[in-house]
TORROSE-573950 format. One record per residue (C-alpha): chain; residue in one letter; x, y, z. Coordinates in nm, 3 decimals. Layout:
BEGIN
<A, a, <X, Y, Z>>
...
END
This chain:
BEGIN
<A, x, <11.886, 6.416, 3.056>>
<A, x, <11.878, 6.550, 3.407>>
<A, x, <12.055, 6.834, 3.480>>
<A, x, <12.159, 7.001, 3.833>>
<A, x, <12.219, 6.733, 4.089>>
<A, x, <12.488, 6.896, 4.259>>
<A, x, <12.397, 7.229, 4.241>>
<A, x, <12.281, 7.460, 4.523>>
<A, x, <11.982, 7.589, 4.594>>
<A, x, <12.022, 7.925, 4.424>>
<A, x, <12.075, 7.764, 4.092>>
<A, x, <11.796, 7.611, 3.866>>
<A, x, <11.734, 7.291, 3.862>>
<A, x, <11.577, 7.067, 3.631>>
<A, x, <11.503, 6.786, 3.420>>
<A, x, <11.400, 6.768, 3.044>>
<A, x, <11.333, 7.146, 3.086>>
<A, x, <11.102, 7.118, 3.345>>
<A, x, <11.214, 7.309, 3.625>>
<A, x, <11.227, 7.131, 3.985>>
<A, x, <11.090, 7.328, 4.312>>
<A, x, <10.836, 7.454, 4.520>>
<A, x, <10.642, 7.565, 4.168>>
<A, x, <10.651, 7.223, 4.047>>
<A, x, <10.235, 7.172, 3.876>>
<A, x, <10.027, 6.853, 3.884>>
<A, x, <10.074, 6.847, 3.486>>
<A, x, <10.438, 6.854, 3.558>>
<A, x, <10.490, 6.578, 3.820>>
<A, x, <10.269, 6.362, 3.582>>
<A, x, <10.535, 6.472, 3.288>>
<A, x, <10.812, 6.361, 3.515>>
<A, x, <10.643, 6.043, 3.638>>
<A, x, <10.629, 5.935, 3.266>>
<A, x, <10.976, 5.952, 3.192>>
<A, x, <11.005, 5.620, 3.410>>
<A, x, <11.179, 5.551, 3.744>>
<A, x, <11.467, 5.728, 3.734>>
<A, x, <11.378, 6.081, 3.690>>
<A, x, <11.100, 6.002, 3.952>>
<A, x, <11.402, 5.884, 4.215>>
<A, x, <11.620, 6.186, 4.065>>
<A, x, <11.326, 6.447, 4.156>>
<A, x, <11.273, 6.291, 4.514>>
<A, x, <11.661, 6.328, 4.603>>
<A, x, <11.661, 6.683, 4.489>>
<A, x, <11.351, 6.782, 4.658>>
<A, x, <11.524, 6.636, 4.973>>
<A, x, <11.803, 6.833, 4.899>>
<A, x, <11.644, 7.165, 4.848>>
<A, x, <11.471, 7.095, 5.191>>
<A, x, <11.758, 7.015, 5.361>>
<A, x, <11.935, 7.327, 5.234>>
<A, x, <11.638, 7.599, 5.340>>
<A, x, <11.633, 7.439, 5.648>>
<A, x, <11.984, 7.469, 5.728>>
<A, x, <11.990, 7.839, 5.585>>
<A, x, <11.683, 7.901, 5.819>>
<A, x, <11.893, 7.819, 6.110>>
<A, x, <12.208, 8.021, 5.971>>
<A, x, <12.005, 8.308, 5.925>>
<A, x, <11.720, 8.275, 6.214>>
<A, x, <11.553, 8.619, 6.141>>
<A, x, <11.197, 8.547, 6.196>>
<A, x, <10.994, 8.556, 6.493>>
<A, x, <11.157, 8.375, 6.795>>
<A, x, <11.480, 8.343, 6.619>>
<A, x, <11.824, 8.516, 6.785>>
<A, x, <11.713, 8.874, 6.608>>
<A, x, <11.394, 8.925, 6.729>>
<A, x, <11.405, 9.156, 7.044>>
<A, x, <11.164, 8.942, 7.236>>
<A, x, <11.438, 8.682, 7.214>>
<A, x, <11.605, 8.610, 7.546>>
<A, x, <11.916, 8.708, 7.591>>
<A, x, <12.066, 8.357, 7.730>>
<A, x, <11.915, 8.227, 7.358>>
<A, x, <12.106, 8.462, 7.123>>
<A, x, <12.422, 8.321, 7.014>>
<A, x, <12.763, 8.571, 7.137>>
<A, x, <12.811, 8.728, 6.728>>
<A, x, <12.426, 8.756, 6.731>>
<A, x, <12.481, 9.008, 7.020>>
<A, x, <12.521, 9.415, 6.973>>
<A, x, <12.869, 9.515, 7.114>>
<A, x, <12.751, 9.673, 7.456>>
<A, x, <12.787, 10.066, 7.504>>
<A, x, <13.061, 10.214, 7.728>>
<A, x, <12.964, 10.330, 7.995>>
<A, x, <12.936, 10.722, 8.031>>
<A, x, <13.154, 10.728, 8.326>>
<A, x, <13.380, 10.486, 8.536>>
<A, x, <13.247, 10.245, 8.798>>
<A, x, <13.340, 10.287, 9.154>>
<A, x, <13.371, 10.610, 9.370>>
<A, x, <13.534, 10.926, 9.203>>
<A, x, <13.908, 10.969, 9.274>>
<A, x, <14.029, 11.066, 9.622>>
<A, x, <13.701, 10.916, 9.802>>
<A, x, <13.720, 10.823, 10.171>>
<A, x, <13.831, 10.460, 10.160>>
<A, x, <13.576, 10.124, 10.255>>
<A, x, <13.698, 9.844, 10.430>>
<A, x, <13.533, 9.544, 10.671>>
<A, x, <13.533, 9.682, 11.007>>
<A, x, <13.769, 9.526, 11.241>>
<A, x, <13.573, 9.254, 11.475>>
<A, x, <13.465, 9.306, 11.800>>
<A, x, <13.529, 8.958, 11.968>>
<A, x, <13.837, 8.778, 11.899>>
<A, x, <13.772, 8.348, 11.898>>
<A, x, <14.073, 8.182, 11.823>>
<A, x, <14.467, 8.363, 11.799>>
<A, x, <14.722, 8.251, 11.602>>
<A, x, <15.103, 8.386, 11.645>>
<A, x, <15.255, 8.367, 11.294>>
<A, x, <15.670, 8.398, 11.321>>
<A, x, <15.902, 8.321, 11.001>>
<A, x, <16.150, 8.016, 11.058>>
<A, x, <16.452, 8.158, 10.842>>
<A, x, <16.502, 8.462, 10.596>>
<A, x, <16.264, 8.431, 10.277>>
<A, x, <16.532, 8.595, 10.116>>
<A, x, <16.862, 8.447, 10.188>>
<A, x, <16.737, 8.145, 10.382>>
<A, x, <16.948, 8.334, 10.680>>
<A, x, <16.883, 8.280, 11.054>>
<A, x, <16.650, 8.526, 11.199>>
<A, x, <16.719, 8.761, 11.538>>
<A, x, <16.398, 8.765, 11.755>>
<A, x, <16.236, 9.082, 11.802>>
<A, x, <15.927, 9.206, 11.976>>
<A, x, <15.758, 9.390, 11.666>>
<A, x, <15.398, 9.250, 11.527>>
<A, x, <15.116, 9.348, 11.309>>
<A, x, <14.744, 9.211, 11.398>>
<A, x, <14.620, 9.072, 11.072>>
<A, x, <14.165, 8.975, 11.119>>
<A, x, <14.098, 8.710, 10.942>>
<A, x, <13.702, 8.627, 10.930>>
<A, x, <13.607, 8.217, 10.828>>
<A, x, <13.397, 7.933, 10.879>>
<A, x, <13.634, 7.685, 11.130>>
<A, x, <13.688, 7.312, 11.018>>
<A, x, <13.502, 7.008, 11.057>>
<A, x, <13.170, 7.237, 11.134>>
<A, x, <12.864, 7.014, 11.223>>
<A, x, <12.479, 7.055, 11.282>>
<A, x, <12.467, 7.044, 11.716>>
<A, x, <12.276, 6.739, 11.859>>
<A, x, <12.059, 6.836, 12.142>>
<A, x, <11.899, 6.621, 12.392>>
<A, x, <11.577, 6.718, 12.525>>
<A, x, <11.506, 6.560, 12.860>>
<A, x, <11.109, 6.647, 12.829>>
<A, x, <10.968, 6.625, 13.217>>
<A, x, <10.599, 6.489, 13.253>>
<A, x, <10.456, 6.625, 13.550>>
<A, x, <10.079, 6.528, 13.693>>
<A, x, <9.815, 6.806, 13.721>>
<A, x, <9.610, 6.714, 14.049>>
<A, x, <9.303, 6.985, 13.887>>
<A, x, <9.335, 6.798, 13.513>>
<A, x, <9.381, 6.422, 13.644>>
<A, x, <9.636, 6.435, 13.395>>
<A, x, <9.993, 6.403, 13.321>>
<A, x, <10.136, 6.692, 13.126>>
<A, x, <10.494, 6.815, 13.017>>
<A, x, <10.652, 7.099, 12.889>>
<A, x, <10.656, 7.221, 12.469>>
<A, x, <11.007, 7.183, 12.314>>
<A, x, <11.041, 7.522, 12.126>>
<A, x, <11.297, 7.442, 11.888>>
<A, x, <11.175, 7.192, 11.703>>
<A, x, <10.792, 7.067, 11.555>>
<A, x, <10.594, 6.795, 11.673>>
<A, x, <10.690, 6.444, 11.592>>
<A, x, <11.024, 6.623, 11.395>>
<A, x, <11.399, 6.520, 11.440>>
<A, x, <11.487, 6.844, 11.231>>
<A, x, <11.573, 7.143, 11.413>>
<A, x, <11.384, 7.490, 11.313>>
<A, x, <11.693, 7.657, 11.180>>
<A, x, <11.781, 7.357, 10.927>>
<A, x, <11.410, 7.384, 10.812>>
<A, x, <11.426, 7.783, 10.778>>
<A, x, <11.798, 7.808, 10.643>>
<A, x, <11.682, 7.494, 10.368>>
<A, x, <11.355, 7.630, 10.311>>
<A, x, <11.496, 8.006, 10.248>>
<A, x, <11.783, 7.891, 9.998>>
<A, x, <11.527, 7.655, 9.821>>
<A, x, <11.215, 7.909, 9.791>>
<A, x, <11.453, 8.184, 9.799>>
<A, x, <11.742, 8.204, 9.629>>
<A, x, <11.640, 7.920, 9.404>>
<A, x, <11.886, 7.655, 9.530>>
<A, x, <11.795, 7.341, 9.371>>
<A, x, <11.686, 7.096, 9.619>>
<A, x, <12.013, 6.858, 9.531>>
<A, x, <12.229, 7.165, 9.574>>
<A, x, <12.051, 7.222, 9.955>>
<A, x, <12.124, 6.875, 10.003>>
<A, x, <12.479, 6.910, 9.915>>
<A, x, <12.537, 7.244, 10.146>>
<A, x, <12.406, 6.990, 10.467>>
<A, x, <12.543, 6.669, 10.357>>
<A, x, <12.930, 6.770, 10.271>>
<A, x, <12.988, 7.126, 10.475>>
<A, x, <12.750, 7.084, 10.771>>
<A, x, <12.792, 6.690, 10.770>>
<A, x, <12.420, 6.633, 10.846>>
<A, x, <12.227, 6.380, 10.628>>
<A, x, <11.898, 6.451, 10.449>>
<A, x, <11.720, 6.331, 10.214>>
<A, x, <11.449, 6.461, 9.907>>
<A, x, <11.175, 6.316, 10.051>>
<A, x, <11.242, 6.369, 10.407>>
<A, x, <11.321, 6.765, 10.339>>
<A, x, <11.031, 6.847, 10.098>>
<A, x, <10.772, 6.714, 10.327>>
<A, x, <10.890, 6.962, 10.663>>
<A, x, <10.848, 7.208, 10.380>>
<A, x, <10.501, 7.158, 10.343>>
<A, x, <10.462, 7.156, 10.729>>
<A, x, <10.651, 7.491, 10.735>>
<A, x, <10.430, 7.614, 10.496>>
<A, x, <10.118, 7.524, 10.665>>
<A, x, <10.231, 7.737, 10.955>>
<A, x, <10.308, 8.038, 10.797>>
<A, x, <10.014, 8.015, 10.542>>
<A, x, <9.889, 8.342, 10.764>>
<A, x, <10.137, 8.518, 10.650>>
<A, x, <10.078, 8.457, 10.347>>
<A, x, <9.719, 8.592, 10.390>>
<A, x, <9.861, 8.880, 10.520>>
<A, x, <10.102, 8.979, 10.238>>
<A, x, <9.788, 8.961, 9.996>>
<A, x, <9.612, 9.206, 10.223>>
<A, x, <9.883, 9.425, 10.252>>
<A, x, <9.944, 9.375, 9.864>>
<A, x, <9.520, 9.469, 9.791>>
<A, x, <9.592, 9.785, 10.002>>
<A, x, <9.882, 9.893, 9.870>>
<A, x, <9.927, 10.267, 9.646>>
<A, x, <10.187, 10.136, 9.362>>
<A, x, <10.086, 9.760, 9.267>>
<A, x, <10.290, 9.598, 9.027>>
<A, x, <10.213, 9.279, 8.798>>
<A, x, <10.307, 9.025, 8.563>>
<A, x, <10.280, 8.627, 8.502>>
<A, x, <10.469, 8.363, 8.352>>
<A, x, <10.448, 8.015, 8.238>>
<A, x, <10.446, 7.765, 8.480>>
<A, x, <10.435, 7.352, 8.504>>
<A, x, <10.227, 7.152, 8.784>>
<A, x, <10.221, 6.779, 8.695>>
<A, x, <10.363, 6.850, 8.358>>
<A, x, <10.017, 7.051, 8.292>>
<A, x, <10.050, 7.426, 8.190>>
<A, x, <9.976, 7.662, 8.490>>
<A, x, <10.080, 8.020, 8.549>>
<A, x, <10.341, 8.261, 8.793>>
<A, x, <10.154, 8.587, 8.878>>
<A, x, <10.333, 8.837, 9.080>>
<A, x, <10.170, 9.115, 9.286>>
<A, x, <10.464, 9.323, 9.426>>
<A, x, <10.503, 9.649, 9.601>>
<A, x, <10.785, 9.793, 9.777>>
<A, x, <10.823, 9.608, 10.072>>
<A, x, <10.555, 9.262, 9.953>>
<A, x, <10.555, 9.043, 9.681>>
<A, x, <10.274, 8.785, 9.656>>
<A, x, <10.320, 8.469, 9.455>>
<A, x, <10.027, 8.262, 9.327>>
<A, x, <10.046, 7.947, 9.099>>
<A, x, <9.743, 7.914, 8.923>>
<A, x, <9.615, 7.665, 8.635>>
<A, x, <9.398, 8.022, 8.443>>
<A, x, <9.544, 8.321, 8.294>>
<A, x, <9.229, 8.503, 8.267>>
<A, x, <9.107, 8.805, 8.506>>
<A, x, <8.930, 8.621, 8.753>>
<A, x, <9.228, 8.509, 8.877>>
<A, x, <9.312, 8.873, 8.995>>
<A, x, <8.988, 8.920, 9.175>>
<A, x, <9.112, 8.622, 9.408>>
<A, x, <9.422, 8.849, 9.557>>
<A, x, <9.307, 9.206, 9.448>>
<A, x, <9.021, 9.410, 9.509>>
<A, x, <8.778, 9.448, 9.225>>
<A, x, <8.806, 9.816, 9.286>>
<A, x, <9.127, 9.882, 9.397>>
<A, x, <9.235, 10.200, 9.537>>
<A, x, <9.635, 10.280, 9.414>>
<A, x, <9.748, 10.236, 9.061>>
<A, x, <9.851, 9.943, 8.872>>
<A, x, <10.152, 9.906, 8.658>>
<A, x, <10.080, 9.616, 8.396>>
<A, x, <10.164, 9.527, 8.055>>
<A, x, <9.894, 9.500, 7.831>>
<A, x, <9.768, 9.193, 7.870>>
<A, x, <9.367, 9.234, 7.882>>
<A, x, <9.303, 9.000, 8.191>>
<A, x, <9.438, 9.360, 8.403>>
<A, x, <9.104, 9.529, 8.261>>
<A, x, <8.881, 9.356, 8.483>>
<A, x, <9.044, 9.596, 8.766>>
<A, x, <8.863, 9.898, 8.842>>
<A, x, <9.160, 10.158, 8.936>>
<A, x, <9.425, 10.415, 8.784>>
<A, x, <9.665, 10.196, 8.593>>
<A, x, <9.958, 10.251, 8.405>>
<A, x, <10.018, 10.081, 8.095>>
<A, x, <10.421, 9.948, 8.051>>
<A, x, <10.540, 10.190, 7.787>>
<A, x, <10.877, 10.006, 7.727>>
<A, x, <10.659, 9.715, 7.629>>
<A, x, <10.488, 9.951, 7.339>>
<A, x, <10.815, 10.043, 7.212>>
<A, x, <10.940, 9.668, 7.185>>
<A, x, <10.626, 9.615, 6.982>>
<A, x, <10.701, 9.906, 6.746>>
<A, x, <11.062, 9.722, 6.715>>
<A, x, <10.900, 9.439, 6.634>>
<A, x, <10.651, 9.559, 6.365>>
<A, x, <10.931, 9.759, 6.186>>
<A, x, <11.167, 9.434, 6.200>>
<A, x, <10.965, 9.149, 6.088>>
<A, x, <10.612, 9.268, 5.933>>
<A, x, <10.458, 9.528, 5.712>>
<A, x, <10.565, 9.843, 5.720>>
<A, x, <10.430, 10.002, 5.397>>
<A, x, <10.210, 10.284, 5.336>>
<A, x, <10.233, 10.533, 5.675>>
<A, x, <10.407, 10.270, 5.942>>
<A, x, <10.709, 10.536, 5.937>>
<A, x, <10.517, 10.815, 6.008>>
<A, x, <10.289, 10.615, 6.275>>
<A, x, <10.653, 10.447, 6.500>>
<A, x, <10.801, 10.813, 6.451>>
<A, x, <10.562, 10.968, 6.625>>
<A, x, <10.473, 10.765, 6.908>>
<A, x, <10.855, 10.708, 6.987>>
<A, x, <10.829, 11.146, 6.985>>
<A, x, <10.530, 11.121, 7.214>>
<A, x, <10.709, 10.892, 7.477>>
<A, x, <11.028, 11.031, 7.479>>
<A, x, <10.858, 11.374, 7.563>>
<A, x, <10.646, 11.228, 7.862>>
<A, x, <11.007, 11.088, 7.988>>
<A, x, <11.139, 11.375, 7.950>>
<A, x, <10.886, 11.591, 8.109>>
<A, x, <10.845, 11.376, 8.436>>
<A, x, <11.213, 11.415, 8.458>>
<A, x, <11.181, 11.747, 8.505>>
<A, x, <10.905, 11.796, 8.735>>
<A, x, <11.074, 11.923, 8.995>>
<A, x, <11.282, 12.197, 8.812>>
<A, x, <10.959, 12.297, 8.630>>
<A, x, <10.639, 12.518, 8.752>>
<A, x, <10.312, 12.379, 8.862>>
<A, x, <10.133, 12.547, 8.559>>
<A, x, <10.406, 12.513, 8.267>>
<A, x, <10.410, 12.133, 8.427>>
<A, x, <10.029, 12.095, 8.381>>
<A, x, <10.037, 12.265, 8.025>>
<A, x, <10.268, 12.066, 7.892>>
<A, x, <10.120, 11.736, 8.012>>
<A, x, <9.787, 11.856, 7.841>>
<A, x, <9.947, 11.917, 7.495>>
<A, x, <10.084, 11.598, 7.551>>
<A, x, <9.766, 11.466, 7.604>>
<A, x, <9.623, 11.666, 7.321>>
<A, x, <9.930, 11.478, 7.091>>
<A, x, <9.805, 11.172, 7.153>>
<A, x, <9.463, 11.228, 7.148>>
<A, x, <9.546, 11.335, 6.752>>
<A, x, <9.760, 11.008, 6.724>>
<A, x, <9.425, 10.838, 6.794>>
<A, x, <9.198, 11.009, 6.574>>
<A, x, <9.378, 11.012, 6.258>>
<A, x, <9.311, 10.779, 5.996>>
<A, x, <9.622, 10.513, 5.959>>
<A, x, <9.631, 10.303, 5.632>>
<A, x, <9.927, 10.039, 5.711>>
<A, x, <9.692, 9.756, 5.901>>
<A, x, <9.975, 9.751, 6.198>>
<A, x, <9.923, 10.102, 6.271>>
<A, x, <9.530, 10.078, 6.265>>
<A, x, <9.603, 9.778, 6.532>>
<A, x, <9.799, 9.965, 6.770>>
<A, x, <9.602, 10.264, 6.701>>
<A, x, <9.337, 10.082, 6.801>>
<A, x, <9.526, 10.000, 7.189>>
<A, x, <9.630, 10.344, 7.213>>
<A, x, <9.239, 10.433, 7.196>>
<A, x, <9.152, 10.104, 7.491>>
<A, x, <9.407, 10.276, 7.676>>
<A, x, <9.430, 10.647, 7.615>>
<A, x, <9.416, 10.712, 8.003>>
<A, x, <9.637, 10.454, 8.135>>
<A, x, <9.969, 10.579, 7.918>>
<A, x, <10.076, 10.873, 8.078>>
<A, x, <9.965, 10.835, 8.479>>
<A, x, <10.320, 10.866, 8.565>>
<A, x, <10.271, 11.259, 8.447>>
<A, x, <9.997, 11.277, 8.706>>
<A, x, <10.121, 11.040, 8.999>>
<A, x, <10.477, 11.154, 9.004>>
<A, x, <10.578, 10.827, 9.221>>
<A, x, <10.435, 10.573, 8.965>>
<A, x, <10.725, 10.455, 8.690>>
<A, x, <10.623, 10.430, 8.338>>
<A, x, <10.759, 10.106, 8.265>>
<A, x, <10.690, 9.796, 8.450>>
<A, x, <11.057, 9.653, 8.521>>
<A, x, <11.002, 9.627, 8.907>>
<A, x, <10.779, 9.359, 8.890>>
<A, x, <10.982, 9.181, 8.596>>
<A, x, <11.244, 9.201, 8.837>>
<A, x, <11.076, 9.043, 9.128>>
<A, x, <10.911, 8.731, 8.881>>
<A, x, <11.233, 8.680, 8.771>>
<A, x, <11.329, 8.461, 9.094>>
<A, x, <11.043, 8.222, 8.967>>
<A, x, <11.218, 8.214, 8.628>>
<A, x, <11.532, 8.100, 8.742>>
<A, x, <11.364, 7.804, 8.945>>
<A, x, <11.151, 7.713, 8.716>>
<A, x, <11.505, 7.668, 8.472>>
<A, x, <11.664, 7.501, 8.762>>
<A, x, <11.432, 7.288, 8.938>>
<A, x, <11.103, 7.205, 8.638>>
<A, x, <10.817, 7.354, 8.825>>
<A, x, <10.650, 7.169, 9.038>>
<A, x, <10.518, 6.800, 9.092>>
<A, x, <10.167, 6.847, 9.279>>
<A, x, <9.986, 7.117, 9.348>>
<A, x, <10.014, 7.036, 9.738>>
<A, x, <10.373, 7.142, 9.598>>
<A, x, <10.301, 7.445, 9.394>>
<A, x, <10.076, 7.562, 9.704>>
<A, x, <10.405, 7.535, 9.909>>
<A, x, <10.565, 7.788, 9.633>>
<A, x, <10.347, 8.029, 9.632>>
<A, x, <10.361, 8.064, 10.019>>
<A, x, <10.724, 8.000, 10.058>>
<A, x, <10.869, 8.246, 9.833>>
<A, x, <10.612, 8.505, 9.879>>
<A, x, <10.677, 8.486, 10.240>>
<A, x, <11.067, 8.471, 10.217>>
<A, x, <11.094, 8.721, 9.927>>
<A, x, <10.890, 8.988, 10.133>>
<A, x, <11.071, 8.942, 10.424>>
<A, x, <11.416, 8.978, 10.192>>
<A, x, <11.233, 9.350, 10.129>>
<A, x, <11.166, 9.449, 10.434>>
<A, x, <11.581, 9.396, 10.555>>
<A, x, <11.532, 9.160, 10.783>>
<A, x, <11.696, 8.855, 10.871>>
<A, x, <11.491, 8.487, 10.687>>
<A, x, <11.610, 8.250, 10.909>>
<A, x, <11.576, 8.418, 11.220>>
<A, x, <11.241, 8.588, 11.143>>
<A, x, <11.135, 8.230, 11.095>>
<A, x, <11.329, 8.099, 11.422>>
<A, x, <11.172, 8.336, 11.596>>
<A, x, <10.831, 8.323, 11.489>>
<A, x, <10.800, 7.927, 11.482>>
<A, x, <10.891, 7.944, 11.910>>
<A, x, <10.618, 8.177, 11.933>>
<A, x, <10.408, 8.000, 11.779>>
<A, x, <10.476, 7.660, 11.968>>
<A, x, <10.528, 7.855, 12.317>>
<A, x, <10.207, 8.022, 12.239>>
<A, x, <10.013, 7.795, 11.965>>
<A, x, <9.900, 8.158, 11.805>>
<A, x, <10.184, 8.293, 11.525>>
<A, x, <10.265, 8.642, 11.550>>
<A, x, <10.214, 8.901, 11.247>>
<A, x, <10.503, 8.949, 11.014>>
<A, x, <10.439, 9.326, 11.063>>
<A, x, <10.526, 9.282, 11.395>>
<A, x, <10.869, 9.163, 11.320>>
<A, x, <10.915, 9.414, 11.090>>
<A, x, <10.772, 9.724, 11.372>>
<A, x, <11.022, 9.584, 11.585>>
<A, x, <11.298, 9.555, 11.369>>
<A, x, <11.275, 9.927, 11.282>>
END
């Protein structure tokens, strides 16, 4: 009577002739549902077991969008086998054979010395004549039992006769009403915000190596004091960031409260601004960045960029991943070929010219960037039946004059990896440490790793910059610029 219970799913199955699947009619299942209890039971197990079975092929296979084989997929997601075998490199890594040698310079000052002398033979265990010949061996570490210092500040009050009042002197080291010392709060703050220490992991560093308790709570909250302070800076980095001539941009997904916010990075060469916002749309540019900004802007092509008036140059590395995608996973009938083979053409050209710019003449330069110009400008105008190619046709036309600025502003790349690169820090911590609580806490951030990022690119020292601006600013009560640290520091 029934037939195909422990078959698999490529095989028919069936009962009484009627066959059992997703094509299963109403007059069918009422057929079935006749034949009494068992063959209703019968039809319910196999249905569970066809479902079962597609389900686990889905996950053998995982070909479709957001699965190990699509090329937006992550690389950290795709399963080792899943991987291409990488390409060998064109030549070998390190200096070419016969280079002058490297090596750590030998130290200056000399702390500690340490006479090393061999009790018997290593060899025959034999007694050993003394002689008076030695090598210096340099040996740079961090010494045992190292510990935070404890200081004692004797604080004078002395009485102003002109004030009728008693006054003492500002402790420099350290903030008000604060039993943490100014280099614990940078050094924490700068491998929290920075290098995206977890906040347990900063813990760790001070509670086992430097043998100085902390705790969450305790640390979190001279964070947000630190960040008050510096929140000039912070001003500062967007100006220099609205002014700058290269501007690059992206955003991520982001978490305040459990509620979805957004990362967007504004970097240049030497500042990278931060801001956590709970919109994605372009008004949240306008709050860092000119309306009508000056340089050029290297974006993807997400539409919130439009609301910038400025040269910009569209992410052409992004456009090929999309042609990757298209030909992998949707239709690619009718003139698709034709369509990818040509735009792949068209970018590989414009690579190729800017590469050689400077071998080429200023006229055969500018003629060549016109017919490439004149390429694409055909690209756009012809008529493209496969629906995919009308749609990127389509973006190609919305941003005919933002694909090929790198031609024209030979300093401008025509990709947008640099700022990829830069919001990548925010990636990792938002892995490692889930975002942020508050958005007193995603406030803190945006400051803190805007501020300690920027001053990463301008080679100077984080904790000491900080040091040395936070006695400033209590000698003083005004906080010096960050470009004066970096004037000063060449």
């Amino acid at each position: 009577m029934f037939n195909g219970m422990n078959k698999t799913v490529k095989e028919q199955l069936e009962i009484n002739g009627i066959p059992i699947g997703p094509s299963l009619s109403k007059e069918q299942a009422k057929a079935i549902y006749a034949m009494g209890e068992e063959a209703v039971i019968f039809v319910l197990l196999t249905q569970a077991k066809l479902a079962d079975e597609k389900k686990l092929q889905e996950l053998k296979t995982a070909s479709g969008p957001g699965g190990p084989d699509d090329p937006s997929c992550p690389s950290g997601q795709k399963p080792a086998y899943k991987k291409p075998e990488p390409k060998k490199r064109k030549s070998k890594s390190g200096q070419k054979k016969g280079h002058k040698g490297a090596r750590r310079l030998k130290p200056k000052n000399i702390d500690k010395t340490v006479d090393i002398r061999a009790k018997r033979c290593p060899y025959c265990g034999g007694k050993l004549n003394i002689c008076s010949d030695f090598r210096n061996r340099y040996v740079e570490d961090i010494p045992e039992g190292v510990k935070v210092e404890i200081i004692k500040f004797v604080i004078h009050r002395d009485y102003c006769s002109c004030c009728k009042k008693a006054v003492e002197g500002t402790v420099p080291d350290v903030l008000p009403k604060s039993t943490i010392g100014n280099r614990i709060l940078a050094m924490s703050a700068w491998l929290h915000y920075c290098l995206g220490t977890t906040i347990s992991q900063v813990l760790s560093i001070f509670n086992f190596h430097l043998q100085f308790k902390m705790t969450n709570g305790g640390l979190v909250h001279m964070w947000h004091r630190l960040a008050k302070i510096l929140e000039p800076w912070y001003q500062e980095i967007a100006n220099d960031v609205s002014r700058s001539g290269i501007l690059h941009s992206d955003e991520s997904g982001w978490r305040v409260n459990g509620k979805t916010h957004w990362l967007w990075c504004f970097t240049t060469q030497f500042s990278t601004l931060f801001a956590i916002e709970k919109s994605r749309a372009g008004p949240v540019i306008l709050q860092y960045i000119k309306d009508i900004f000056d340089g050029v802007l290297v974006s993807d092509f997400f539409g919130a960029y439009n609301i910038l008036i400025c040269a910009k140059q569209k992410c052409l590395v992004h456009l090929l991943r999309e042609l990757e995608r298209v030909t992998k996973y949707k239709d690619t009938s009718s003139d698709w070929p034709d369509f990818c083979k040509k735009i792949k053409r068209l970018i590989r050209d414009g690579i190729r010219l800017r590469k050689a710019f400077d071998s080429l003449d200023s006229e055969v330069y500018q003629r060549r960037y016109h017919r490439i110009e004149a390429r694409l400008q055909a690209l756009i105008d012809s008529q493209w039946e496969n629906k995919n190619a009308c749609r990127l046709s389509e973006r190609l036309k919305r941003h005919q004059h933002e694909l090929f600025t790198f031609l024209i502003e030979t300093d401008v790349p025509f990709d947008n990896n640099f700022a990829e690169r830069m919001i990548r820090l925010g990636v990792i911590m938002r892995k490692n440490s889930y975002n942020n609580r508050s958005k007193k806490g995603a406030s803190t951030q945006s400051i803190l790793m805007s501020i300690f990022v920027t001053i990463k690119q301008r080679g100077l020292n984080p904790i000491d910059t900080v040091v040395k601006a936070l006695r400033i600013y209590l000698e003083t009560g005004n906080l010096p610029t960050l470009r004066a640290f970096s004037t000063s520091d060449g």
